[in-house]
GUGURO-299047 format. One record per atom (N, C-alpha, C): residue number from 0; x, y, z negated. Coordinates in nm, 2 decimals. Layout:
// GUGURO-299047
k, u, v, w
NUM, X, Y, Z $
...
// end
This chain:
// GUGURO-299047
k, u, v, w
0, 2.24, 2.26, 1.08 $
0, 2.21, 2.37, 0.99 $
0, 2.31, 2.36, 0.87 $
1, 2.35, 2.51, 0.84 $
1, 2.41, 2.51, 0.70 $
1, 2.34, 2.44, 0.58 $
2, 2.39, 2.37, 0.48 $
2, 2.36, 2.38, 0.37 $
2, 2.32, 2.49, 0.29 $
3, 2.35, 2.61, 0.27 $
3, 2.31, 2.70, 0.22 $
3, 2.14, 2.79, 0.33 $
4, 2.12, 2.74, 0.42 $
4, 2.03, 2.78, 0.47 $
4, 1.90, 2.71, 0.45 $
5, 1.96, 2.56, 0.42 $
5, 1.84, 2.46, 0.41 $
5, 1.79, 2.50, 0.28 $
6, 1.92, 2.53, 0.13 $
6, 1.82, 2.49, 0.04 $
6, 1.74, 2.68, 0.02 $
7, 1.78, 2.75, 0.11 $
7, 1.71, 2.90, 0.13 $
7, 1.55, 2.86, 0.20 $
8, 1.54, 2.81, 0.25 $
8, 1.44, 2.74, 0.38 $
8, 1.32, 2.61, 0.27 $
9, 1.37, 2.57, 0.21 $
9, 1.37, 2.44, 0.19 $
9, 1.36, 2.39, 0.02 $
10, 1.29, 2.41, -0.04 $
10, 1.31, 2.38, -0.20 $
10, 1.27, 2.27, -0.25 $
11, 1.43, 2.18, -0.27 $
11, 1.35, 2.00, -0.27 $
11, 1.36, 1.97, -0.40 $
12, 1.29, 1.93, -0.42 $
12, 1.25, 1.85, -0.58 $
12, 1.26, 1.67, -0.57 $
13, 1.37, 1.61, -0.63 $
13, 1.36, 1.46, -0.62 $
13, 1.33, 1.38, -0.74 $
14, 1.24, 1.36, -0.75 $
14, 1.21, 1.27, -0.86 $
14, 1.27, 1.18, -0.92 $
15, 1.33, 1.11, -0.84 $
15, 1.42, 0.99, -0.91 $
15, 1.58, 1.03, -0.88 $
16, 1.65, 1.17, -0.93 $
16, 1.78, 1.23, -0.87 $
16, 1.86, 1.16, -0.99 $
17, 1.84, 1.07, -1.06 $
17, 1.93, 0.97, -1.08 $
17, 1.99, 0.82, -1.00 $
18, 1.96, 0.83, -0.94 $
18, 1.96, 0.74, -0.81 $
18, 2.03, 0.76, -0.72 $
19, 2.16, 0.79, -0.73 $
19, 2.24, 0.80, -0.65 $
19, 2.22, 0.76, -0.47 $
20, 2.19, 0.67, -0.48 $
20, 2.15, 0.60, -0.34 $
20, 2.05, 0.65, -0.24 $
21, 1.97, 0.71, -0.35 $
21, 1.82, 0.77, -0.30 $
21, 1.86, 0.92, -0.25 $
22, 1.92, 0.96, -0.35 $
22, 1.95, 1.08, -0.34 $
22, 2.07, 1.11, -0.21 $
23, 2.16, 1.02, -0.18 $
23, 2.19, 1.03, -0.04 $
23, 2.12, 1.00, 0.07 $
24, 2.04, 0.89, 0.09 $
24, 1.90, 0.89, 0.15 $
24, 1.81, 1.00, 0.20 $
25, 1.80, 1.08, 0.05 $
25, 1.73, 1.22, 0.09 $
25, 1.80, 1.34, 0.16 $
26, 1.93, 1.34, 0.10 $
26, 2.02, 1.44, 0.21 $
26, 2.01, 1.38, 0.34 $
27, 2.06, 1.26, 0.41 $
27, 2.04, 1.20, 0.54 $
27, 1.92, 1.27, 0.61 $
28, 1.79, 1.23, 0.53 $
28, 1.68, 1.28, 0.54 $
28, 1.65, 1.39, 0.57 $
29, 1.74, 1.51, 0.48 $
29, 1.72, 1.67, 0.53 $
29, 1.76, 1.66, 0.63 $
30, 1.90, 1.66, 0.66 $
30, 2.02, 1.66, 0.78 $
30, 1.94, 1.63, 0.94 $
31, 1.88, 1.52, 0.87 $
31, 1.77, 1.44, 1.04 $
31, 1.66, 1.51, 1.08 $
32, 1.61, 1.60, 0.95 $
32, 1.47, 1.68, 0.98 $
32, 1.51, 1.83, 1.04 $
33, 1.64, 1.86, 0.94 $
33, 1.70, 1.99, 1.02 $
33, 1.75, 1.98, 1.23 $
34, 1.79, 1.88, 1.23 $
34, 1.85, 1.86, 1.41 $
34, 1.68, 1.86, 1.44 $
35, 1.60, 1.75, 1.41 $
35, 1.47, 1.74, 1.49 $
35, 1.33, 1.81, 1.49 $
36, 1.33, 1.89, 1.38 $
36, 1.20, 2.02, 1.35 $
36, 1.30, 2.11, 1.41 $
37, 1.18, 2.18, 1.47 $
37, 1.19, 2.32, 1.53 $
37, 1.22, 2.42, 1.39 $
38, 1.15, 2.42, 1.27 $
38, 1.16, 2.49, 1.17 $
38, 1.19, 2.36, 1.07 $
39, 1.29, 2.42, 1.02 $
39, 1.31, 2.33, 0.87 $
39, 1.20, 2.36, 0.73 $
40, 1.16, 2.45, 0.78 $
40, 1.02, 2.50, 0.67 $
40, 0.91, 2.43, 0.68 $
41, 0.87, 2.39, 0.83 $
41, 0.80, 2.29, 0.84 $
41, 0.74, 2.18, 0.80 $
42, 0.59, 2.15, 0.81 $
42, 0.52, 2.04, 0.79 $
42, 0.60, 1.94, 0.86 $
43, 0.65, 2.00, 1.04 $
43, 0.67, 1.85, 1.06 $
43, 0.84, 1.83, 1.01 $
44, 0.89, 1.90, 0.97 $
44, 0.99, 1.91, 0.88 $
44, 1.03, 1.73, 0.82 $
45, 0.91, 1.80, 0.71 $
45, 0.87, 1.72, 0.61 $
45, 0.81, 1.58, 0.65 $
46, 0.74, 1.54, 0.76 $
46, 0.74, 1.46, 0.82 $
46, 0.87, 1.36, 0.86 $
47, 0.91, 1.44, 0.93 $
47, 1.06, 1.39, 0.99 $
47, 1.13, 1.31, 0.85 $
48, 1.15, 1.36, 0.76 $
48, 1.24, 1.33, 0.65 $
48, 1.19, 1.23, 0.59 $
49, 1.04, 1.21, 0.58 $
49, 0.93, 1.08, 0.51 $
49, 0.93, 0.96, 0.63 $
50, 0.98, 1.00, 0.75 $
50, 0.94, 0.87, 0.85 $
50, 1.14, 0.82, 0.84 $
51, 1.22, 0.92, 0.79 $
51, 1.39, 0.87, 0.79 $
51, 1.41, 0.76, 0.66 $
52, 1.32, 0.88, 0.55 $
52, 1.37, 0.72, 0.40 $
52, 1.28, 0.59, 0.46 $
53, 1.19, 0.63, 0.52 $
53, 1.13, 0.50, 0.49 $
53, 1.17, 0.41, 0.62 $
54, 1.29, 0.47, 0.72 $
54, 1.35, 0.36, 0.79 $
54, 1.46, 0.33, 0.72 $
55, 1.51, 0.38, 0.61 $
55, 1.66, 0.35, 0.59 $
55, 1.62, 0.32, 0.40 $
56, 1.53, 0.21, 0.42 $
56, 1.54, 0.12, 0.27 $
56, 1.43, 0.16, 0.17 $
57, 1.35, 0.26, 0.20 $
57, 1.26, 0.32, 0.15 $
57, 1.14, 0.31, 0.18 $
58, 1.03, 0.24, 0.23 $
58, 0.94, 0.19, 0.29 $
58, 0.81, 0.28, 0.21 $
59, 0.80, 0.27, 0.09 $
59, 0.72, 0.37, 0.01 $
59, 0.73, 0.52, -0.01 $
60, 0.88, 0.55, 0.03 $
60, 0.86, 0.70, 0.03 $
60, 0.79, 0.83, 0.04 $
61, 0.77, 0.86, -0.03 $
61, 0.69, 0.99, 0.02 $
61, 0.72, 1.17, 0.01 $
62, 0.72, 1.24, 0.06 $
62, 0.74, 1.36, 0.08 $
62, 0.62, 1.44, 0.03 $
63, 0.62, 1.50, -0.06 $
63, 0.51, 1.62, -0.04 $
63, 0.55, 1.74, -0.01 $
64, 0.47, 1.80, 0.06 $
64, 0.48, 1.91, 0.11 $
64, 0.38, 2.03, 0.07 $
65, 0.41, 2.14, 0.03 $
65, 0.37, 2.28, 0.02 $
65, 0.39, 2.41, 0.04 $
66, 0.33, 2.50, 0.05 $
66, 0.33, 2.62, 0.09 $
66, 0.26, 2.76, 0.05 $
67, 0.29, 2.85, -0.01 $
67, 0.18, 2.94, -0.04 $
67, 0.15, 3.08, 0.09 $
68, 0.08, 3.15, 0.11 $
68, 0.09, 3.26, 0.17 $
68, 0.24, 3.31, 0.23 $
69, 0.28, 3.35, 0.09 $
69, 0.38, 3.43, 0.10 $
69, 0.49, 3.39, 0.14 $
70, 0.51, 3.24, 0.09 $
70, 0.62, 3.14, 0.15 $
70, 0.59, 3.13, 0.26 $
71, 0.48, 3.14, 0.35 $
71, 0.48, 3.14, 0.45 $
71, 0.53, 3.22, 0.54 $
72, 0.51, 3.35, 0.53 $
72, 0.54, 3.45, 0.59 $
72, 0.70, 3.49, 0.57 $
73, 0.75, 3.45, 0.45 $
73, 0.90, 3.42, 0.42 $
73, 0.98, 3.26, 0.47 $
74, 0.87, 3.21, 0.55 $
74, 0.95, 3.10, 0.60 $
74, 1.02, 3.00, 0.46 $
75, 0.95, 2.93, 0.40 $
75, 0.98, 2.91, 0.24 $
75, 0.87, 2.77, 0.24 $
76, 0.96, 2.62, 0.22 $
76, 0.86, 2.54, 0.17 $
76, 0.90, 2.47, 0.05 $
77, 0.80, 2.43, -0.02 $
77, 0.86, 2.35, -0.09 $
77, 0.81, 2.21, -0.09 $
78, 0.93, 2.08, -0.08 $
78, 0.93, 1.97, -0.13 $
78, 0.92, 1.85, -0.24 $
79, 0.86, 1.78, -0.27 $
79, 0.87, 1.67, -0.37 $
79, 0.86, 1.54, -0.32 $
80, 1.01, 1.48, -0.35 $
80, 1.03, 1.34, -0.30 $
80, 1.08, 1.25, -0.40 $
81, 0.97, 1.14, -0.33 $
81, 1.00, 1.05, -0.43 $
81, 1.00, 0.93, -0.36 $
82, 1.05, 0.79, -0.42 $
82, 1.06, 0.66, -0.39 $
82, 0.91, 0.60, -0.35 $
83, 0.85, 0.62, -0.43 $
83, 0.71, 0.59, -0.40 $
83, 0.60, 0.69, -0.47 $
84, 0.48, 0.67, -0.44 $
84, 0.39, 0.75, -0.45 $
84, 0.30, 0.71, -0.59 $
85, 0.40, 0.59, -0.64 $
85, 0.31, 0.58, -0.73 $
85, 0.41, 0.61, -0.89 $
86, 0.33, 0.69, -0.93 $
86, 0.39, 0.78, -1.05 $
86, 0.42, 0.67, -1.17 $
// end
């Protein structure tokens, strides 16, 4: 998938996007969820990308995932990823 389609599809929020490392991590992350979800808007999307950091150095990662109505019907999710889940 294009880059311009993911972040149309796809609205990611990274918590720690000072982190260079993570933050390539997380792209890897999109890139692997885009080839293996049927929809990149997707729950299991979002799955896919939480089960990639946490094989490649990230064991705590987490993904949240959301959606409203309308994003739905517009095919529209939004993301928040972080290193771990604890704030």
């Amino acid at each position: 998938m294009e880059p311009a389609v993911l972040e149309r599809r796809v609205k990611v929020r990274v918590v720690e996007w000072d982190d260079p490392e993570f933050l390539a991590a997380v792209n890897l992350a999109l890139e692997q969820a885009a080839i293996e979800a049927s929809g990149i808007d997707g729950c299991a999307a979002a799955e896919i990308a939480q089960r990639v950091l946490r094989a490649n150095g990230y064991p705590a990662a987490v993904v949240s995932y959301s959606r409203t109505v309308d994003e739905v019907l517009h095919q529209v999710a939004h993301w928040v990823v972080r290193r771990s889940d604890v704030a």
